[in-house]
C-alpha positions as CSV (number, residue, x, y, z in Angstrom):
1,X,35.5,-17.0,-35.0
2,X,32.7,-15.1,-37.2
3,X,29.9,-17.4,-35.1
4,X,31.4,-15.8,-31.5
5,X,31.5,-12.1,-33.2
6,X,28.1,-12.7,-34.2
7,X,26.9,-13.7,-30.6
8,X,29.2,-11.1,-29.1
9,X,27.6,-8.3,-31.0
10,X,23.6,-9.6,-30.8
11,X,24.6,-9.8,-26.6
12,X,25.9,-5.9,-26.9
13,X,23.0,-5.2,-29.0
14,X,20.5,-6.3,-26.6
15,X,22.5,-4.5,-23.5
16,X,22.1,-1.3,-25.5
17,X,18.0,-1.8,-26.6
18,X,17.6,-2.8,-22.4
19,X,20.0,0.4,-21.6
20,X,17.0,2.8,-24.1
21,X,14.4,1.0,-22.8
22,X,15.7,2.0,-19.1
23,X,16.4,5.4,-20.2
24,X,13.4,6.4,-22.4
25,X,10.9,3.6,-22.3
26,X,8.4,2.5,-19.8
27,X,9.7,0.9,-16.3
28,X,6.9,-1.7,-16.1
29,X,5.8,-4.7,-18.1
30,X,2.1,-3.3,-17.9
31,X,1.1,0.5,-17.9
32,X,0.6,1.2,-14.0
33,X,-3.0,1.3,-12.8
34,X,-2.2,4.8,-11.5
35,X,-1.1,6.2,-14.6
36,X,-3.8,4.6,-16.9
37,X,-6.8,6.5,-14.1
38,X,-4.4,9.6,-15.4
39,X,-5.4,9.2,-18.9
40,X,-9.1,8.0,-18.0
41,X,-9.5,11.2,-16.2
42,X,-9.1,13.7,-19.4
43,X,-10.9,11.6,-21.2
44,X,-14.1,12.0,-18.5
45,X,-13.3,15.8,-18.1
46,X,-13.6,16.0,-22.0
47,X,-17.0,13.9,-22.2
48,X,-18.5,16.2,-19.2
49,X,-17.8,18.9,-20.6
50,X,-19.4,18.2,-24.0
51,X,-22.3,16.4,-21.2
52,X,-22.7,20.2,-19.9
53,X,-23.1,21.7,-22.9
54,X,-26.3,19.6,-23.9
55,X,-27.7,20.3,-20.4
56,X,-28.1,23.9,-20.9
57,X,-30.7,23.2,-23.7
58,X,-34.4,22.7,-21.6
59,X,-35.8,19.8,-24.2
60,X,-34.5,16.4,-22.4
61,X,-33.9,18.2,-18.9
62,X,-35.8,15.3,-17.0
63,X,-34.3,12.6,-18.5
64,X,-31.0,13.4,-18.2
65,X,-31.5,13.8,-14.6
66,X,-33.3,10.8,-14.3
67,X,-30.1,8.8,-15.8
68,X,-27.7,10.5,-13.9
69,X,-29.9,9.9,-10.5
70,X,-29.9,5.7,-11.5
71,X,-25.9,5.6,-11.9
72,X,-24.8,7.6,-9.3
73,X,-25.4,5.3,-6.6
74,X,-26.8,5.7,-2.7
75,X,-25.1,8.4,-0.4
76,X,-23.8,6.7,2.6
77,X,-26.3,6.4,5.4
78,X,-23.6,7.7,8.2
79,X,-23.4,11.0,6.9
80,X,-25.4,13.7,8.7
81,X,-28.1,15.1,6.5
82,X,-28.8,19.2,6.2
83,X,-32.2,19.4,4.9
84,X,-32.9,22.7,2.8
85,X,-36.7,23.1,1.5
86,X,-37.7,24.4,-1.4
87,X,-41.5,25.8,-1.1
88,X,-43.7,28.0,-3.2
89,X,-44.1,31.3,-1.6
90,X,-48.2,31.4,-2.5
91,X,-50.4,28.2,-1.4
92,X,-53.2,29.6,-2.9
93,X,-54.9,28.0,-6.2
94,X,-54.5,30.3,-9.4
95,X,-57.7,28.6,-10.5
96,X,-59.9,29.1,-7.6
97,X,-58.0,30.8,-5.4
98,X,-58.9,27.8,-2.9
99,X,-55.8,26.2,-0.4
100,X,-53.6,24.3,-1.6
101,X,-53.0,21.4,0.7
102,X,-49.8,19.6,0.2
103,X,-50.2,15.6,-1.2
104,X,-46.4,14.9,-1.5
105,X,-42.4,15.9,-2.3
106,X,-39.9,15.2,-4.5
107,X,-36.2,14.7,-2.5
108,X,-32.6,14.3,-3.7
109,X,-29.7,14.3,-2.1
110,X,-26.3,15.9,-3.0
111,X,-22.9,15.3,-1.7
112,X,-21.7,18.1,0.3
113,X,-17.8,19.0,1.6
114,X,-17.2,21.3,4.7
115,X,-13.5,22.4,4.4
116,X,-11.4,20.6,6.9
117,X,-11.4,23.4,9.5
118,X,-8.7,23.9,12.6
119,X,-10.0,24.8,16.6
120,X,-8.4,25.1,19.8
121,X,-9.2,22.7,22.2
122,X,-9.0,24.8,25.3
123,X,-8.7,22.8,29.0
124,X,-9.6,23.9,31.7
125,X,-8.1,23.0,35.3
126,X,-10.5,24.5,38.4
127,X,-8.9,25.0,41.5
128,X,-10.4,24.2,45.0
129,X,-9.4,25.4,48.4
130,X,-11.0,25.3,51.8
131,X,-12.0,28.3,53.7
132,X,-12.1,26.8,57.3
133,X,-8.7,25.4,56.5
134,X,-5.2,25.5,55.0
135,X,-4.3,22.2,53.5
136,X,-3.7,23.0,50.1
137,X,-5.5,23.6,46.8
138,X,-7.4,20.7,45.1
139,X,-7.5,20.3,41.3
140,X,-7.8,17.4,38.8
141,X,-4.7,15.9,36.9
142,X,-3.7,17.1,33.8
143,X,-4.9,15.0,31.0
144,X,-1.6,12.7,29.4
145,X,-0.6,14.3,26.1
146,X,1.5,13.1,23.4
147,X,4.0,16.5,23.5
148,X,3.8,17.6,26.6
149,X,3.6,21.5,26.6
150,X,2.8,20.9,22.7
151,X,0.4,22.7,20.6
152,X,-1.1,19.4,18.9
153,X,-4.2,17.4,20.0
154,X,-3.3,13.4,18.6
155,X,-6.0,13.7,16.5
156,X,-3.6,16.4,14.6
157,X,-0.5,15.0,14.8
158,X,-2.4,11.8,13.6
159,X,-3.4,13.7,10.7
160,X,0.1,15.0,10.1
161,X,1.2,11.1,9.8
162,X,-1.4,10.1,7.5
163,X,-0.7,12.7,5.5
164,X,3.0,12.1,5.3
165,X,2.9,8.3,5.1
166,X,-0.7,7.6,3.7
167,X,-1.1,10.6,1.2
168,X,2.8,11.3,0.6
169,X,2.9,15.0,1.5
170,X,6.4,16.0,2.7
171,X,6.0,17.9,6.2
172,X,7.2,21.5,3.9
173,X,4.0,20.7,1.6
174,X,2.2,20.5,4.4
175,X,2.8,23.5,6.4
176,X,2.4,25.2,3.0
177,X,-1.1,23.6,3.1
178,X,-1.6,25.1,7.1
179,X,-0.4,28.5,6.1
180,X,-3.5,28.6,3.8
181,X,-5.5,28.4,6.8
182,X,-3.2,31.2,8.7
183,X,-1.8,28.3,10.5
184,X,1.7,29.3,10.8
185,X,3.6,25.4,11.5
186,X,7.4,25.3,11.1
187,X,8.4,22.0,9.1
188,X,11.1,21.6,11.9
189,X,7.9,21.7,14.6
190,X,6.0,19.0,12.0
191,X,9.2,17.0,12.6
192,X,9.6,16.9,15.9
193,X,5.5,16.1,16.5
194,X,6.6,12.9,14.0
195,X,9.6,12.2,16.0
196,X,7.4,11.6,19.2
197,X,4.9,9.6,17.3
198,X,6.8,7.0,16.3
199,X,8.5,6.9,19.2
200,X,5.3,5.9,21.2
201,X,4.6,3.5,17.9
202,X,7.9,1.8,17.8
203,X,6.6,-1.3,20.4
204,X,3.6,-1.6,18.0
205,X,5.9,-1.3,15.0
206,X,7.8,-4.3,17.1
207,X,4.7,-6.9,17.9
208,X,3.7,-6.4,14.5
209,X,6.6,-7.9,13.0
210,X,6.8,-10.2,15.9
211,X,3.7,-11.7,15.2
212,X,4.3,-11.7,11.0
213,X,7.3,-14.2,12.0
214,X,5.0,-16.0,13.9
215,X,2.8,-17.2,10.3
216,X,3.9,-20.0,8.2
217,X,4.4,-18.3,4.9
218,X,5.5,-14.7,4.1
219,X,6.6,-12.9,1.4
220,X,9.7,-10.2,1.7
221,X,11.5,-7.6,-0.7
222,X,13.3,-4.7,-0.1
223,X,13.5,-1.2,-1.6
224,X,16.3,1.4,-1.7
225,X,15.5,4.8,0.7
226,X,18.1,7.9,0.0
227,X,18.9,9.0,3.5
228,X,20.5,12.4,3.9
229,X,24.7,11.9,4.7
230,X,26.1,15.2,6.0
231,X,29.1,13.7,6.3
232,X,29.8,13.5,2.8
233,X,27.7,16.4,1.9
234,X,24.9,13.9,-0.1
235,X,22.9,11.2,-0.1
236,X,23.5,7.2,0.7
237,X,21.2,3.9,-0.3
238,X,19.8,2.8,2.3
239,X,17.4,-0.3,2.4
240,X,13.2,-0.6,3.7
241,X,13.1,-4.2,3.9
242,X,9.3,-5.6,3.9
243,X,8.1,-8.5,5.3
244,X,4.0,-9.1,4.0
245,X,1.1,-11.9,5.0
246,X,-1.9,-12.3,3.2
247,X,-3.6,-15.4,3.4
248,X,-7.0,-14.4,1.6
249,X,-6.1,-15.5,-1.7
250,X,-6.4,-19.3,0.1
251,X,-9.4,-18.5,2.9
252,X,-6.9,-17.6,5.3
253,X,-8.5,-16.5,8.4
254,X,-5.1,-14.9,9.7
255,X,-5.3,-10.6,9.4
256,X,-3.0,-9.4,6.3
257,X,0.0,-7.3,7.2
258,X,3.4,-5.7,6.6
259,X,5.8,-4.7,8.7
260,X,9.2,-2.6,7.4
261,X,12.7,-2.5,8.3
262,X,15.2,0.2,7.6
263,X,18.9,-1.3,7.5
264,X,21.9,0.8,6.3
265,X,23.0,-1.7,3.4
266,X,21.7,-4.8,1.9
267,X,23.4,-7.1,3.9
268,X,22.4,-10.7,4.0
269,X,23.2,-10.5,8.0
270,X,20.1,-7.9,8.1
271,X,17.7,-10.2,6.5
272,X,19.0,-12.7,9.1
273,X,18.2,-10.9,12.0
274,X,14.8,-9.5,10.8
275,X,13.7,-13.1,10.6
276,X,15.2,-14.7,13.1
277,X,13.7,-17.4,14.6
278,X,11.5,-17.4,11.2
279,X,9.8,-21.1,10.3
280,X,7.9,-21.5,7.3
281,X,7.6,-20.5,3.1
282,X,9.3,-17.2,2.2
283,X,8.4,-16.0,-1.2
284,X,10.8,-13.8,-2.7
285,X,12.8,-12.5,-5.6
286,X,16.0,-13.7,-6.9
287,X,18.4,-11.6,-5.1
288,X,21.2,-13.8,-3.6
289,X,20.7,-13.3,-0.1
290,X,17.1,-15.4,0.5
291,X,19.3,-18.7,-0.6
292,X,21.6,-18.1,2.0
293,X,18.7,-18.0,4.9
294,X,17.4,-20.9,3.1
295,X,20.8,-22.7,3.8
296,X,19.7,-23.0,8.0
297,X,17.4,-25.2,7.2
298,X,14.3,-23.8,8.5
299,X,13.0,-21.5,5.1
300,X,11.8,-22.8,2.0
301,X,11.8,-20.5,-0.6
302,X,9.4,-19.8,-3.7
303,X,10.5,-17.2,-5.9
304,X,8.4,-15.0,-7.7
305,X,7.0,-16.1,-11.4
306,X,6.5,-12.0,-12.3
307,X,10.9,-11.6,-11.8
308,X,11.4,-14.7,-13.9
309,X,8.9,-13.4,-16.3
310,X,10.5,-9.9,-16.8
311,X,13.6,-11.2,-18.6
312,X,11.8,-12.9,-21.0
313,X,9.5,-9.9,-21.6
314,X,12.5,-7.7,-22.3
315,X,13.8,-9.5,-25.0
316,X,10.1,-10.0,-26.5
317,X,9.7,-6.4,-26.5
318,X,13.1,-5.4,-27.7
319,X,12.2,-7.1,-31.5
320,X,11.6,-10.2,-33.2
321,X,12.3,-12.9,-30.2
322,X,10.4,-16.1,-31.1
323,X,11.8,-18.1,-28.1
324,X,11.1,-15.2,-25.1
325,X,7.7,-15.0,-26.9
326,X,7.0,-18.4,-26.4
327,X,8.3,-18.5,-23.3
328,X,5.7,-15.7,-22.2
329,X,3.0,-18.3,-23.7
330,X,4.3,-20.8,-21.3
331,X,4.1,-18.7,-18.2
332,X,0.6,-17.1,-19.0
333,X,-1.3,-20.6,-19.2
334,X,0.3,-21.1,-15.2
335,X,-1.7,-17.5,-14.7
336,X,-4.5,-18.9,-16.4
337,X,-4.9,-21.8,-14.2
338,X,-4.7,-19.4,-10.7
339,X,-7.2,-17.3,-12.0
340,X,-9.4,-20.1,-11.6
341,X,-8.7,-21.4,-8.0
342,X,-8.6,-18.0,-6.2
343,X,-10.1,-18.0,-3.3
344,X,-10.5,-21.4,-2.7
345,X,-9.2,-24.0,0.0
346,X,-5.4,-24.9,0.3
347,X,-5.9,-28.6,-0.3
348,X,-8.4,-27.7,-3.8
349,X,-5.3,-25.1,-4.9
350,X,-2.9,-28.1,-4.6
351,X,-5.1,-30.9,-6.0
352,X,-6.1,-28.6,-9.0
353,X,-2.2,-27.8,-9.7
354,X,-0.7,-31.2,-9.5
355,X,-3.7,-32.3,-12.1
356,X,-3.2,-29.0,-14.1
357,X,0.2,-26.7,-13.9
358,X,2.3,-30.1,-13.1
359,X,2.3,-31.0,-16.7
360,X,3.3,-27.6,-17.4
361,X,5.8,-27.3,-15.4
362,X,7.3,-30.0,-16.8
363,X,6.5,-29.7,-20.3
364,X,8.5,-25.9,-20.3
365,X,11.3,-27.0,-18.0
366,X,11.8,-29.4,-21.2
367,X,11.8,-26.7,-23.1
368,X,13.5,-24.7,-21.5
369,X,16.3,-26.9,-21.2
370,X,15.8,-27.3,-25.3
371,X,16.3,-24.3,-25.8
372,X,19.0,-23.4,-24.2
373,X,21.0,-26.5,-25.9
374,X,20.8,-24.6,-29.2
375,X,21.7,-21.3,-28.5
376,X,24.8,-19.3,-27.8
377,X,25.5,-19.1,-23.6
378,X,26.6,-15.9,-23.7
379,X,23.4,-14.0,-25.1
380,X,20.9,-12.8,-22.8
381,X,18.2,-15.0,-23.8
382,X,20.8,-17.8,-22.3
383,X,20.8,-15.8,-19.1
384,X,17.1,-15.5,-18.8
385,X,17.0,-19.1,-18.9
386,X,19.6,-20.2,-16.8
387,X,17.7,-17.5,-14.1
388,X,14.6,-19.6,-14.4
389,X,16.4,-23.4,-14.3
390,X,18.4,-22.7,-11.2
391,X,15.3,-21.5,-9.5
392,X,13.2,-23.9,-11.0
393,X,12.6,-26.3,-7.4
394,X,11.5,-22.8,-6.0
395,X,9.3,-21.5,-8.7
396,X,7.4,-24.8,-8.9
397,X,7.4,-25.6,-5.2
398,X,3.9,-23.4,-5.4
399,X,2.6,-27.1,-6.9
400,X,2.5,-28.9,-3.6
401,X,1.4,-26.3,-1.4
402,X,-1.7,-24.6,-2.1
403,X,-1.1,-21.4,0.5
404,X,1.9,-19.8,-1.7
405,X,1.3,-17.6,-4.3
406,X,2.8,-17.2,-8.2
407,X,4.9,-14.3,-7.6
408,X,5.6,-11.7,-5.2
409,X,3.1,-8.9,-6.2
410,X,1.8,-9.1,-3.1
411,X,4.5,-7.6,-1.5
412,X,5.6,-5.5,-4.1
413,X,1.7,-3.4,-4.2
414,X,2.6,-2.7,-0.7
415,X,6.1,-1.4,-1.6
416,X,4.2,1.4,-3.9
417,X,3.5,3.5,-1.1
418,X,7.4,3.8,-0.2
419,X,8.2,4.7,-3.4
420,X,5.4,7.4,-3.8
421,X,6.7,8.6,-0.3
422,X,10.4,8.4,-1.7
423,X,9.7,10.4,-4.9
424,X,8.0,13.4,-3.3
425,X,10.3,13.6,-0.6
426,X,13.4,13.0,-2.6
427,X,15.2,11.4,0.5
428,X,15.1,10.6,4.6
429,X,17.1,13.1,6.5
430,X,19.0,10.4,8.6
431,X,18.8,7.0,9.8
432,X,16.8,7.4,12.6
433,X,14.5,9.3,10.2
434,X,14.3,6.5,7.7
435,X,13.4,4.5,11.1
436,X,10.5,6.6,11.9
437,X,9.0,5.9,7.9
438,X,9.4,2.3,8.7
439,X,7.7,2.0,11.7
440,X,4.8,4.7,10.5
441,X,4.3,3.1,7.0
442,X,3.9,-0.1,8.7
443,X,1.1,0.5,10.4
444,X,-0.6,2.9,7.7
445,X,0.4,0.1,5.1
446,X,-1.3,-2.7,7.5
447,X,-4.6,-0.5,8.2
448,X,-5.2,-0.6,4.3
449,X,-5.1,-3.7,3.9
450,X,-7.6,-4.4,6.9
451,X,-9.6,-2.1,5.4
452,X,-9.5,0.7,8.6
453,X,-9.0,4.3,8.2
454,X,-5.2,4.8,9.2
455,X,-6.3,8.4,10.2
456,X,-9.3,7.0,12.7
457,X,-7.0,4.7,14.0
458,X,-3.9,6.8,14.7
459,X,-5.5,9.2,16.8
460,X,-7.3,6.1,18.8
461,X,-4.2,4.4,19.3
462,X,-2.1,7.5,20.0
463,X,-4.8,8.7,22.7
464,X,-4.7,5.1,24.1
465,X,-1.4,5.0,24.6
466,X,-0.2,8.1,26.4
467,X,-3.2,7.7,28.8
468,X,-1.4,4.8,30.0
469,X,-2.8,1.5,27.6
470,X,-0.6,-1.4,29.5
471,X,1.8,-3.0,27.3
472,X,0.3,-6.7,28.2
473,X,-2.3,-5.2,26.0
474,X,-1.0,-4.0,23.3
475,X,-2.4,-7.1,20.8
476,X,-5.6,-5.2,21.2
477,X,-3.8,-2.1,19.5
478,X,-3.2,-3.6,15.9
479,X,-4.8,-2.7,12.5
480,X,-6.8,-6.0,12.5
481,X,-7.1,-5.5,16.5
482,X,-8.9,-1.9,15.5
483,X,-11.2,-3.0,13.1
484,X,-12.4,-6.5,15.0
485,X,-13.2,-3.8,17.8
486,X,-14.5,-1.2,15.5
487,X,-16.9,-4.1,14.1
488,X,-18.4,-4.6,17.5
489,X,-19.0,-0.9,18.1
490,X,-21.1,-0.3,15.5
491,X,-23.2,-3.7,15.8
């Protein structure tokens, strides 16, 4: 009786330390890259600053400059160059009074910034008529616009997408930004120019899922998106379900992407029909409803080493915790070994896993199994445990198949942007609206990972298509598409 009141209180115990932790302690295991470039940055301001205040004195002048011209680096070569020359007003010799004749220069270059300036793009239509007859007036077609009788160009309203989806500036932050200019844009007029955007996207937004269904191994997760419920005078959870490829860690030759999905609720019958038809490994987290696509018969799962790893961590962090601790030993010599093989051939990944992590595996599923004989089911060290073991054919089924990753991160990195997008704009004001991020992000989300500017290649593909692109085409409008083309431009 005293043993199951012990357990019972160490279980609440550890609820409450995970309930703090959640309320006043960091979310992730690791401090986020983001927020650790926050603290590097004050710390650079401060050593500038005290940098600037040498460089007034005259003693050491040159060599300061000298340092600071060897780290800086090369200014791009694409950029146009404004020369400005420096000259002496008197070429004559204040020994002899003689000509000076030049015999050289010195020349640096300094990175400049032109404000990002508005213009009008004015068209004009002539009209033709004949004198010697009355058939009618002659005049060109109107150019095909993305609003019609709209004020934007699609190089603007590509901008207005990038900077929603891309740089996570709510449409009301950005006409605040346009006002500045004496640009007076409604929000309600931003909307509507994003409305017809991804309406022309949404067959793009299509093939590119499409053809992520088409790969052999994907990875998927889902996030929560607030969407705006008048009815009820608040917010509901929706879900952005994300669906990722990225075969480079193996010498993949296939393009990376992402596609996202809104759905209403987290329904397992919404992962069904976003994959169906789906073939292949799907690498995912633990939530219930992967096993049940798994249960068709055509998806092998492999669940995500980082999720197994967290539950350990928390009760590592929480205080003394010898068992999660060694536990976290276990799972970081598996790490180890990928460092290792990144980037090299499916077949070398495998070979080098069954020779290496194989014993591993084993060796801590042992362990494991040990462990959890000698201590209390009902703790939450038990449940961490138990989380791993009934996953365990998934999380080791990375062994015989060198294309699937450790964990899901893959995935997840691309999910930051939605939740950067999220926080600033606090929620989607409806479905369709949610909708519209998905199909946007998608694309933004699948240019940076192909390495092409999402603001270059929104106004391309936007121009392309309401000048009639034909649909049997529309392969050749994708990220990876864009760049392979972009590539053979500039060559």
């Amino acid at each position: 009786m005293l043993l199951a009141e012990r357990h019972e209180s160490e279980r609440l115990r550890q609820i409450i330390e995970e309930l703090q932790r959640h309320r006043f302690g960091r979310r992730a295991e690791s401090l986020p890259e983001e927020q650790m470039l926050l603290g590097l940055e004050d710390v650079e301001q401060v050593a500038a600053s005290a940098e600037a205040g040498q460089e007034t004195a005259p003693e050491g002048r040159a060599e300061r400059a000298r340092k600071r011209r060897v780290n800086r680096g090369a200014l791009p070569a694409h950029l146009p160059r404004i020369e400005v020359v420096v000259d002496i007003d008197d070429k004559t010799c204040p020994c002899c009074q003689g000509e000076l004749h030049r015999i050289g220069e010195d020349k640096s270059e300094r990175l400049d910034m032109v404000p990002a300036q508005f213009r009008v793009v004015v068209t004009r239509r002539p009209k033709y008529a004949c004198r010697a007859c009355e058939d009618g007036v002659v005049q060109a077609e109107a150019p095909a616009r993305l609003i019609e009788g709209g004020l934007p160009t699609e190089a603007t309203v590509a901008q207005v997408l990038v900077s929603k989806y891309a740089d996570h500036l709510p449409l009301y932050r950005q006409a605040q930004i346009y006002a500045r200019q004496g640009i007076a844009l409604d929000r309600s007029t931003l909307a509507d120019w994003v409305g017809h955007a991804a309406f022309h996207l949404r067959s793009l937004h299509e093939r590119l899922l499409t053809m992520l269904r088409a790969r052999s191994k994907l990875f998927a997760d889902e996030t929560t998106v607030p969407v705006l419920d008048p009815g009820r005078g608040r917010t509901k959870t929706g879900q952005l379900w994300a669906y990722a490829a990225d075969d480079r860690p193996w010498g993949g030759l296939d393009p990376p992407g992402i596609a996202y999905v809104y759905a209403p609720d987290r329904k397992a019958e919404r992962l069904f029909s976003h994959l169906a038809g789906y073939k292949g490994v799907l690498q995912v987290d633990g939530y219930t409803a992967y096993p049940k696509l798994a249960e068709r018969g055509e998806v092998e799962l492999a669940f995500c080493w980082v999720h197994m790893r967290r539950n350990f961590y928390e009760l590592a962090t929480a205080g003394p915790a010898p068992i999660a601790s060694e536990a976290l030993k276990h799972i970081a010599a598996f790490y180890a070994i990928e460092k290792e093989i990144r980037g090299r051939s499916p077949e070398e990944r495998r070979l080098v896993r069954q020779q290496k992590s194989r014993p591993l595996a084993d060796a801590f599923e042992a362990w494991l199994r040990a462990k959890l004989a000698l201590i209390s089911q009902k703790i939450k060290l038990a449940a961490a445990i138990r989380y791993a073991l009934s996953r365990w054919q998934g999380l080791t089924r990375f062994i015989d198949d060198g294309r699937i990753e450790l964990d899901n991160n893959t995935v997840e990195r691309s999910i930051r942007g939605i939740k950067l997008s999220r926080k600033n704009a606090l929620f989607a004001g409806s479905d369709g609206g949610a909708e519209h991020w998905a199909v946007v992000a998608s694309l933004v989300e699948t240019c940076k990972l192909n390495d092409v500017d999402p603001l270059a290649y929104l106004t391309d593909v936007l121009t392309r298509i309401v000048s009639g692109h034909p649909n049997r085409d529309i392969d050749q409008l994708l990220p990876w598409a864009y760049r392979t083309q972009f590539l053979k431009a500039v060559a």
